[in-house]
Backbone as CSV, one residue per row, in Angstrom:
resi,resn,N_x,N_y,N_z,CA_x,CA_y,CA_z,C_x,C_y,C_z
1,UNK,164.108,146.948,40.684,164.863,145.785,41.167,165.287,144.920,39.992
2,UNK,166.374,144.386,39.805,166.694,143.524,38.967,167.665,141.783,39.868
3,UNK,167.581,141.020,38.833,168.183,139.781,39.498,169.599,140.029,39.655
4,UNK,170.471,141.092,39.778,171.599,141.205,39.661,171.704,142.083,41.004
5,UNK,170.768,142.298,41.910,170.751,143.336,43.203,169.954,142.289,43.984
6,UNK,169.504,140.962,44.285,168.726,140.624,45.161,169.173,140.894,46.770
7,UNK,168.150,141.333,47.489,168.180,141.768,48.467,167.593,140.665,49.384
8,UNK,167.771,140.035,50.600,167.541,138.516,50.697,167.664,139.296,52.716
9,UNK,166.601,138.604,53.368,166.574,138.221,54.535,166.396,137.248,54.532
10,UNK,167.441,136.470,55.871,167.075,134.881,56.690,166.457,134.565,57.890
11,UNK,165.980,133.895,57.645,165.103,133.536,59.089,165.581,132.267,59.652
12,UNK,165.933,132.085,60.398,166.433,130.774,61.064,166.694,131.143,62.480
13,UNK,166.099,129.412,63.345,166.501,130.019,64.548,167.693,128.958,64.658
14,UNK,168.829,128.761,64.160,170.190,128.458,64.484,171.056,129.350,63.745
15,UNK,171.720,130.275,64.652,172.195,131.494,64.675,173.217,131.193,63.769
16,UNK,174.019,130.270,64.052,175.232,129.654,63.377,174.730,129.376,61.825
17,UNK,173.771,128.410,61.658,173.515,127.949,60.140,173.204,129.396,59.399
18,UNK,172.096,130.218,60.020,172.187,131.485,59.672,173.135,132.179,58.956
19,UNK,174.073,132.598,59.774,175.423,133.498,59.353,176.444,132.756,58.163
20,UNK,176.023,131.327,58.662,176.767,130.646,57.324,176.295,130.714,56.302
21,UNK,174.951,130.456,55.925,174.273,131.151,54.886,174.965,131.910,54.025
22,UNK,174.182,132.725,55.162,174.649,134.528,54.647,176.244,134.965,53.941
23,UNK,176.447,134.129,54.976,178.431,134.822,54.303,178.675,133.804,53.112
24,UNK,177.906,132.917,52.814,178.313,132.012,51.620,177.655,132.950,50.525
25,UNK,176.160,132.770,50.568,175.560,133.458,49.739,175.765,135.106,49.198
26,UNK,176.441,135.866,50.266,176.967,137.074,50.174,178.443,137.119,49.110
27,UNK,178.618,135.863,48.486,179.916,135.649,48.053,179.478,135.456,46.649
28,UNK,178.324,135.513,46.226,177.727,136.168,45.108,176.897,137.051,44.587
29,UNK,177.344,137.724,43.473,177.653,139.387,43.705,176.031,139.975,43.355
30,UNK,175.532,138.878,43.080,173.789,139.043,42.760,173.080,139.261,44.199
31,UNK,173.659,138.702,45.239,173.043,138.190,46.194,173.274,139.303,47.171
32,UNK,172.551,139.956,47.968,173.158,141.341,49.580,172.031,140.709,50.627
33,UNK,172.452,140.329,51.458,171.789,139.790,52.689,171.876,140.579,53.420
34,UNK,170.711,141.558,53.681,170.509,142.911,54.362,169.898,142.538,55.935
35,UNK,169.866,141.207,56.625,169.341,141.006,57.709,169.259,139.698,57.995
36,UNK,168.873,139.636,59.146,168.640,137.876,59.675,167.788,137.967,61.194
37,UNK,166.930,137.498,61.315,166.148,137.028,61.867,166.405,135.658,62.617
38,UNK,165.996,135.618,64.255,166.126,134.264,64.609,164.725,133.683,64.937
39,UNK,163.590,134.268,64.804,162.077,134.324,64.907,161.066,134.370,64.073
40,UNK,160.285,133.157,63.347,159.138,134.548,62.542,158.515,135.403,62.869
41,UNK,158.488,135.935,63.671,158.137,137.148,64.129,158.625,138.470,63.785
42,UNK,159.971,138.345,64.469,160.677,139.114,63.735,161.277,139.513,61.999
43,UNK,160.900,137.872,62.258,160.982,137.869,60.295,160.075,138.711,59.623
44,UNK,158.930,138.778,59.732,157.478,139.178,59.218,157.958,140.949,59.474
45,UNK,158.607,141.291,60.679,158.499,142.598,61.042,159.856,143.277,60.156
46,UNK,160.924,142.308,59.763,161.938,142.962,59.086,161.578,142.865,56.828
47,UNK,160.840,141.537,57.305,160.121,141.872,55.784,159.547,143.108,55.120
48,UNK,158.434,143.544,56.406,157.542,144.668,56.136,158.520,145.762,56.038
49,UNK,159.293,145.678,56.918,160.171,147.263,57.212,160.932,147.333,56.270
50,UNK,161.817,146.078,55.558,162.816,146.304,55.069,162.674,146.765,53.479
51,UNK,161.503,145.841,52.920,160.722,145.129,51.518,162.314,144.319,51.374
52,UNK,162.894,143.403,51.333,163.848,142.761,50.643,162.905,141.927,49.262
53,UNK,164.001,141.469,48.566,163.380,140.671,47.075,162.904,139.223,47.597
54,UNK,163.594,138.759,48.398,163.447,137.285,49.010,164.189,137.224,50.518
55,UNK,162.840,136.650,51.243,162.844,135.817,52.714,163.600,134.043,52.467
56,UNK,164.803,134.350,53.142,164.801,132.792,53.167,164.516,132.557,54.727
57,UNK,163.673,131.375,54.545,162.750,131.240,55.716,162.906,129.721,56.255
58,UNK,163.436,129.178,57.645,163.059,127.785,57.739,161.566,127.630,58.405
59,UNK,161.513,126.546,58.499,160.010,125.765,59.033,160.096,125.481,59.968
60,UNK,160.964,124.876,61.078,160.790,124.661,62.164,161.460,125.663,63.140
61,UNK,160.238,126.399,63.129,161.011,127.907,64.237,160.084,127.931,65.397
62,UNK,160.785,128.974,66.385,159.948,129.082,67.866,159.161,130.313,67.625
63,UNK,157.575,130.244,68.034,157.206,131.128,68.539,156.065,131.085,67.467
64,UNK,156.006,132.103,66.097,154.512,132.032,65.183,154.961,130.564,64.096
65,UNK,154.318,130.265,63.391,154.340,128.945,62.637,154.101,130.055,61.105
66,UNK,155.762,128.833,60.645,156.476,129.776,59.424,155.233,129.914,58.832
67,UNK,154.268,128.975,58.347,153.692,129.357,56.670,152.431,130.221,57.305
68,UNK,152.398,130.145,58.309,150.985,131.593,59.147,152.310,133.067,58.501
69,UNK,153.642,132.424,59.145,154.218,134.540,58.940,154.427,134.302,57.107
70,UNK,154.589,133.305,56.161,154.759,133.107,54.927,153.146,133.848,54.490
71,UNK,151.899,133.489,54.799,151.067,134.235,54.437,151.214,136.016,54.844
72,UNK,151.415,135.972,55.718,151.756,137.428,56.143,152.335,138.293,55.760
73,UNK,153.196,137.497,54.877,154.468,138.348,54.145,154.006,138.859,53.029
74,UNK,153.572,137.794,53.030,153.258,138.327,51.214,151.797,139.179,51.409
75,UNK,150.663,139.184,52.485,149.412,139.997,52.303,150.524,141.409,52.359
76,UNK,150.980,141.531,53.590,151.557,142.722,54.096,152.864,143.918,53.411
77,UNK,152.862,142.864,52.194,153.667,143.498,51.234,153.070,143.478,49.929
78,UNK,151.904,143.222,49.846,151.068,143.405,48.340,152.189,142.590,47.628
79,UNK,152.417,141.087,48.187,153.125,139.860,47.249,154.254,140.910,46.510
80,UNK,155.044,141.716,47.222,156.452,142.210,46.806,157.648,141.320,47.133
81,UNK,157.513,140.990,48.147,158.524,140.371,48.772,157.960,138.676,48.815
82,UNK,158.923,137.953,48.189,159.021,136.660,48.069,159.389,135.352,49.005
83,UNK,158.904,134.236,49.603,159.550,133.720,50.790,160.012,132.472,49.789
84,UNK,160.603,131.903,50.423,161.539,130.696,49.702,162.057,129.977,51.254
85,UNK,161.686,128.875,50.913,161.743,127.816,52.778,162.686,127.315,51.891
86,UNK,163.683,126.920,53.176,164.996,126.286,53.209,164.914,125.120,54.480
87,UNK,165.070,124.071,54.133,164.623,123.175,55.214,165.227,122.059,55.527
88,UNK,165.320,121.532,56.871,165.897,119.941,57.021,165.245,119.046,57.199
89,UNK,163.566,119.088,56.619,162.439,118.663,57.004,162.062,118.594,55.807
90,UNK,162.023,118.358,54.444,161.247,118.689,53.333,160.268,117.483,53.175
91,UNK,159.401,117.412,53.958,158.810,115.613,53.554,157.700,116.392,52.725
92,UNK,156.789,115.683,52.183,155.270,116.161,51.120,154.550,116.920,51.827
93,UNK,154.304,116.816,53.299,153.205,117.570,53.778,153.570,118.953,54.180
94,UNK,155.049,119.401,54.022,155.788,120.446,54.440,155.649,121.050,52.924
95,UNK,155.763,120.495,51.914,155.823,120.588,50.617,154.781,121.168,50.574
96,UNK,153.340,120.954,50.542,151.953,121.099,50.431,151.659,122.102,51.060
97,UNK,152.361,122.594,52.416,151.473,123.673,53.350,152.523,125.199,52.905
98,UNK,153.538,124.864,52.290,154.455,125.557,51.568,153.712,126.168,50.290
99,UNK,153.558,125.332,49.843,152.527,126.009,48.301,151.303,126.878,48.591
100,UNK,150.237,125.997,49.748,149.458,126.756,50.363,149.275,127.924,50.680
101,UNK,150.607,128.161,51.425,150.991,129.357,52.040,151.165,130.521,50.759
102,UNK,151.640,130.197,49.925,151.771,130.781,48.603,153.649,131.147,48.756
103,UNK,154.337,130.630,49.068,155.434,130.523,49.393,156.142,130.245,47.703
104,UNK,157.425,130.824,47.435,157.569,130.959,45.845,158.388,129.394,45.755
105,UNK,158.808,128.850,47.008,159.698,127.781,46.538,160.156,126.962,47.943
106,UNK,160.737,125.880,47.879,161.218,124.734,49.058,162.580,124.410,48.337
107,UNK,163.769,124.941,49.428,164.619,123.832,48.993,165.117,123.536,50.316
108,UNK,166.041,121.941,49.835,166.046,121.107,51.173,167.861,121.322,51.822
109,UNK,167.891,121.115,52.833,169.365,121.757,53.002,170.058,120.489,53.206
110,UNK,169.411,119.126,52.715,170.005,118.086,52.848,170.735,117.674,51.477
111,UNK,169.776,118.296,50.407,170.257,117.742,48.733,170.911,118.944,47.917
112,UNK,170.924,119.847,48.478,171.200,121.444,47.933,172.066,121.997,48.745
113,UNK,173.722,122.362,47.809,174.362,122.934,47.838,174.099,124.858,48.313
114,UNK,174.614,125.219,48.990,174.546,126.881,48.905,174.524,127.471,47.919
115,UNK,175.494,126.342,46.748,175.303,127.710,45.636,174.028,126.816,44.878
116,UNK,173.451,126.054,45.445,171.991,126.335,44.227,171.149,126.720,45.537
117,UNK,170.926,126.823,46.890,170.523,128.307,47.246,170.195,129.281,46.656
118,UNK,171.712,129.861,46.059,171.538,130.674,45.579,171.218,131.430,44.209
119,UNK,171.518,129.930,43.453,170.366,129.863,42.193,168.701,129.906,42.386
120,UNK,168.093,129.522,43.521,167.008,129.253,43.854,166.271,130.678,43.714
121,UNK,167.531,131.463,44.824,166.565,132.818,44.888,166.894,133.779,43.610
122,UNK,167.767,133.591,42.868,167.710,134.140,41.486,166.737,133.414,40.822
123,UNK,166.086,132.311,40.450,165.038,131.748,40.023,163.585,132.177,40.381
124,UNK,163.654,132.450,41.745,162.362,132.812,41.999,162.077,134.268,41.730
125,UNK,163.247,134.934,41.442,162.691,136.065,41.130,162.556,136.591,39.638
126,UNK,162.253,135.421,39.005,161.552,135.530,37.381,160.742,135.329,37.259
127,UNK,159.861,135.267,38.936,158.502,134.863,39.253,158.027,133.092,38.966
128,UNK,159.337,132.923,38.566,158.835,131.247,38.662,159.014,130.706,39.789
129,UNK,158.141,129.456,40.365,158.818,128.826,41.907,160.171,128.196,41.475
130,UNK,160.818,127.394,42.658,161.724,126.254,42.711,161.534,125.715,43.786
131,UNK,161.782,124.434,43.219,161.485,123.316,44.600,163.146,122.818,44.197
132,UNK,163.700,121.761,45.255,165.115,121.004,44.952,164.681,119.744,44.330
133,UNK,165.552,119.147,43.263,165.091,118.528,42.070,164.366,117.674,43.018
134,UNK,164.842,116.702,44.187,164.037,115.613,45.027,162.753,115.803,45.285
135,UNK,162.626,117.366,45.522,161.006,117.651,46.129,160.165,117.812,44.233
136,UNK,160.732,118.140,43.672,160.176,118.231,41.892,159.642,117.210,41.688
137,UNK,160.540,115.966,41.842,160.213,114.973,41.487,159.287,114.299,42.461
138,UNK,158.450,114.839,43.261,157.265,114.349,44.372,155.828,114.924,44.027
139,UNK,156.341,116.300,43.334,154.720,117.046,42.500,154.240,116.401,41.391
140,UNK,152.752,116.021,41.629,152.173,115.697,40.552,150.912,117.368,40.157
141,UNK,150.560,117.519,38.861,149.882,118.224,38.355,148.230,117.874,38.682
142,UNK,147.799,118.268,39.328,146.143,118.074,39.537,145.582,118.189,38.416
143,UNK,144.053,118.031,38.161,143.217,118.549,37.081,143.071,119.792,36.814
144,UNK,143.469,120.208,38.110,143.139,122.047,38.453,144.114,122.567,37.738
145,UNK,145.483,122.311,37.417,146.484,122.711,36.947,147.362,123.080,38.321
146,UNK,146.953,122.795,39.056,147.729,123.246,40.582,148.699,122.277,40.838
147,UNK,150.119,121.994,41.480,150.608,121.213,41.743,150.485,120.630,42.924
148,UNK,150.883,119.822,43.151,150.439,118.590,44.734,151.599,117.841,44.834
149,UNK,152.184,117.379,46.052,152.954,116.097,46.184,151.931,115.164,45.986
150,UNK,152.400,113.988,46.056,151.446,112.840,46.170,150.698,112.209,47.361
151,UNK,151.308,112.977,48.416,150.595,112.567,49.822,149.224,112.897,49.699
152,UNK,149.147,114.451,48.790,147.604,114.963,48.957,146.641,114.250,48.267
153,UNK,147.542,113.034,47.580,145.999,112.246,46.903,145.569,110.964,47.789
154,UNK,146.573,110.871,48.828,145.692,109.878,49.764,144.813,110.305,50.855
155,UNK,143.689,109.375,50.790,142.508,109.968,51.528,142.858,109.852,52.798
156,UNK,142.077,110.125,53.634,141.842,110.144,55.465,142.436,108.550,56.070
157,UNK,141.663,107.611,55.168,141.443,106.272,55.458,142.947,105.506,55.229
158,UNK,143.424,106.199,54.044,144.579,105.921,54.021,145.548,105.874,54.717
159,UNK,145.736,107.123,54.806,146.625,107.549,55.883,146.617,107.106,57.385
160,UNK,145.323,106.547,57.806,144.867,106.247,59.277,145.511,104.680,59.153
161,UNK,145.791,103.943,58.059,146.211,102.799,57.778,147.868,102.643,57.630
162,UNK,148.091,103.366,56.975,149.521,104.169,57.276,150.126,104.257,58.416
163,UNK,149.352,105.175,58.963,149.760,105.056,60.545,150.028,104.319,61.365
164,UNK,149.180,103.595,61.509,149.194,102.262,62.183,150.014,101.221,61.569
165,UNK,150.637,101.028,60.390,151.454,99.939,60.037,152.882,100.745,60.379
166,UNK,152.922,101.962,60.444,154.194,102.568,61.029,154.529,102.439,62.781
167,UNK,153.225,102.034,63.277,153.431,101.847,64.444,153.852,100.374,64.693
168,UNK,153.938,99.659,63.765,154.095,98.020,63.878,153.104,97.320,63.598
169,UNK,151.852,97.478,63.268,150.812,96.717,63.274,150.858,95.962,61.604
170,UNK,150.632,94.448,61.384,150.696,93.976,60.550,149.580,94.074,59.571
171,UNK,149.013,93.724,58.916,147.746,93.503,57.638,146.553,93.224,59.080
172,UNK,146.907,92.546,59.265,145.264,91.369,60.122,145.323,92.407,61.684
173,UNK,146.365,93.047,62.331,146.019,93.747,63.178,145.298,94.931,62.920
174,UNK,145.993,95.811,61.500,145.056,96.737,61.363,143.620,96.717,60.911
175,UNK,143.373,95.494,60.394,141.853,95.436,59.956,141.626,95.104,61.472
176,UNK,141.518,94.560,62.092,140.805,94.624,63.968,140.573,95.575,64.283
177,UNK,141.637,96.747,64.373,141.866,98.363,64.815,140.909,98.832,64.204
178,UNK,140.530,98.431,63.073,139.860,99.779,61.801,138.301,98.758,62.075
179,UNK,138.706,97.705,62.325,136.708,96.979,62.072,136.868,96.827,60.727
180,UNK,137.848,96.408,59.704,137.791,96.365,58.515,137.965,95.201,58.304
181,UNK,137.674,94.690,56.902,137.963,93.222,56.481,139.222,93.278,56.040
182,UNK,140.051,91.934,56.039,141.695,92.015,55.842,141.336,92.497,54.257
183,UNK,140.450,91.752,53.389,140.888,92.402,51.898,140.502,93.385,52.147
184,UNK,140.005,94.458,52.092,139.843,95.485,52.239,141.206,96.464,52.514
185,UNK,141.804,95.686,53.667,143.040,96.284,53.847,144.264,96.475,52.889
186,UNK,143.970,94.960,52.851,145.226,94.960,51.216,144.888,95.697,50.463
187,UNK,143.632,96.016,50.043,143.209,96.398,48.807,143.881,98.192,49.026
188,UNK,143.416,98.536,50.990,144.155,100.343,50.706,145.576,100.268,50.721
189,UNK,146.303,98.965,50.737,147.764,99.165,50.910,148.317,99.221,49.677
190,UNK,147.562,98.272,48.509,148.077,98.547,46.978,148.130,99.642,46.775
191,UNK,146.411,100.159,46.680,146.574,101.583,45.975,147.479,102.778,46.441
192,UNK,147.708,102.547,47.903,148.272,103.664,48.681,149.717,103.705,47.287
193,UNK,150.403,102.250,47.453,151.599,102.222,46.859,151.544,102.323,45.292
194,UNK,150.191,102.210,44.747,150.035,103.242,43.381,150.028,104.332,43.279
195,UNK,149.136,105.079,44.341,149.494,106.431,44.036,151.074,107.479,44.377
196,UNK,151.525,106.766,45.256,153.089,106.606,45.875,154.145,106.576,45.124
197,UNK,153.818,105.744,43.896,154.865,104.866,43.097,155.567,103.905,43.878
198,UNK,155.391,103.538,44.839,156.330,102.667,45.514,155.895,101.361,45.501
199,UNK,157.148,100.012,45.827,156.837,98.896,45.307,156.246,97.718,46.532
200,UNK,156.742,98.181,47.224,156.836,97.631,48.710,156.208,98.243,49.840
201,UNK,156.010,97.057,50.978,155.354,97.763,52.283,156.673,98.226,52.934
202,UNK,157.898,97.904,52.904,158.781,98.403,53.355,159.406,99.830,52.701
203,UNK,158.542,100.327,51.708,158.879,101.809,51.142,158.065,102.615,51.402
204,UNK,156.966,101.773,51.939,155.748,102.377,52.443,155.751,103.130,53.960
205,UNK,156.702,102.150,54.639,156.933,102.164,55.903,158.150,103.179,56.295
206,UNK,159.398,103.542,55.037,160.385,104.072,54.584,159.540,105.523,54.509
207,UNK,158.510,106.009,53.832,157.514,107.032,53.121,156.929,107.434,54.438
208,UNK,156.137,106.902,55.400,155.755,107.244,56.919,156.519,107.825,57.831
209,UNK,158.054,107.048,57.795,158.887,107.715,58.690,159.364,109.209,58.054
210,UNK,159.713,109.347,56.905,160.166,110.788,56.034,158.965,111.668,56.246
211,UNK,157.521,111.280,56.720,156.262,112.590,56.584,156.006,112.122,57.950
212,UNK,156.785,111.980,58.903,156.369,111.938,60.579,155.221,111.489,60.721
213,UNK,154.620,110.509,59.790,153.271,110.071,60.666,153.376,109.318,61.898
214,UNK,154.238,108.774,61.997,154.304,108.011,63.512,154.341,109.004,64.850
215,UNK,154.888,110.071,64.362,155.518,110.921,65.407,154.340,111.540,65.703
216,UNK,153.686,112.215,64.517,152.878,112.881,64.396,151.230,111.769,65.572
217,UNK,150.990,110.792,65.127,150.209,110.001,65.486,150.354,109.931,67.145
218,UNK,151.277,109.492,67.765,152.037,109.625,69.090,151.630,111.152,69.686
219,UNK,151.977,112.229,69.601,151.552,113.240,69.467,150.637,113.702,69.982
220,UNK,149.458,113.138,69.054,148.164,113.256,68.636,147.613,112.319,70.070
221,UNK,147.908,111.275,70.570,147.750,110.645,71.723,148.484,111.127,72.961
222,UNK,149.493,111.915,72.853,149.297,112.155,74.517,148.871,113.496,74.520
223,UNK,148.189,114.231,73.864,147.449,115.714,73.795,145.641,115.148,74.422
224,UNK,145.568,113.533,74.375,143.929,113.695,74.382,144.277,113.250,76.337
């Protein structure tokens, strides 16, 4: 195989964004899009059958949950075949379960052109990842040498504080909610926005809505 033959399946379940893809990306001469998938399911089953060089894969599909068939791909092909998520969702925690998965790369279909698509999957197959410069600029380097967005350095407590100021709750309501003392509170809202980089509770609140904690939280309450 060389980067001048990539062989590329899509997975998406909007049939339309799909084919557009494909016929864009097929318009460079590196690139042969040998299939498409509207399922991971089927994705996982045309991976194995097919071996292509790279899965482009979205995240929000019906039926198995992408980064369960993203592990799959790669056990079931002795890590031959490469996945690369393409997404309209790229917040940190999509970022994080992406790497997890061992997935070679994220790009977002909001900041990225087709043709760096299609630089992406020529990139990943020099065995380096790619993320889209927006999601780059969200990884920090652990001690481990592993990369992380920055969501993964806020704790439980954090985030449960988070939540709740995304739901509307001010400084003095969430210390009631939590049984916490108001400094206390301030004190997790600074650091949250140190480890964040952000300057404000309103970027904070900006940062909640982009990683669905509200939605997510809501959710989480009408399931009990």
């Amino acid at each position: 195989m060389t980067i001048q033959s990539a062989r590329v399946v899509i997975v998406d379940d909007d049939i339309d964004i799909m084919r557009c893809v494909g016929a864009c990306l097929e318009k460079s001469e590196s690139i042969q899009v040998i299939d498409y998938a509207s399922h991971a399911q089927s994705g996982l089953a045309m991976a194995v059958a097919l071996r292509p060089d790279v899965v482009i894969h979205d995240i929000h599909m019906p039926g198995a949950d992408a980064f369960w068939a993203c592990r799959q791909i790669i056990d079931r092909t002795d890590g031959e075949v490469k996945v690369l998520f393409y997404t309209g969702f790229p917040s940190d925690h999509y970022v994080d379960l992406a790497m997890e998965a061992g997935a070679a790369g994220v790009v977002s279909k909001h900041s990225e052109t087709l043709h760096g698509l299609a630089f992406a999957v020529r990139h990943v197959l020099t065995g380096d990842r790619y993320f889209s410069p927006e999601l780059e600029s969200r990884l920090v380097e652990l001690e481990s040498g592993q990369a992380k967005t920055r969501r993964s350095m806020l704790s439980r407590r954090e985030i449960q504080v988070l939540k709740l100021m995304a739901e509307g709750q001010g400084n003095r309501q969430v210390s009631e909610t939590l049984k916490l003392s108001l400094r206390l509170i301030e004190k997790i809202i600074a650091e949250m926005k140190k480890k964040l980089t952000l300057n404000s509770t309103n970027e904070l609140l900006v940062y909640a809505t982009r990683e669905g904690l509200l939605q997510a939280e809501l959710m989480l309450q009408r399931g009990r």
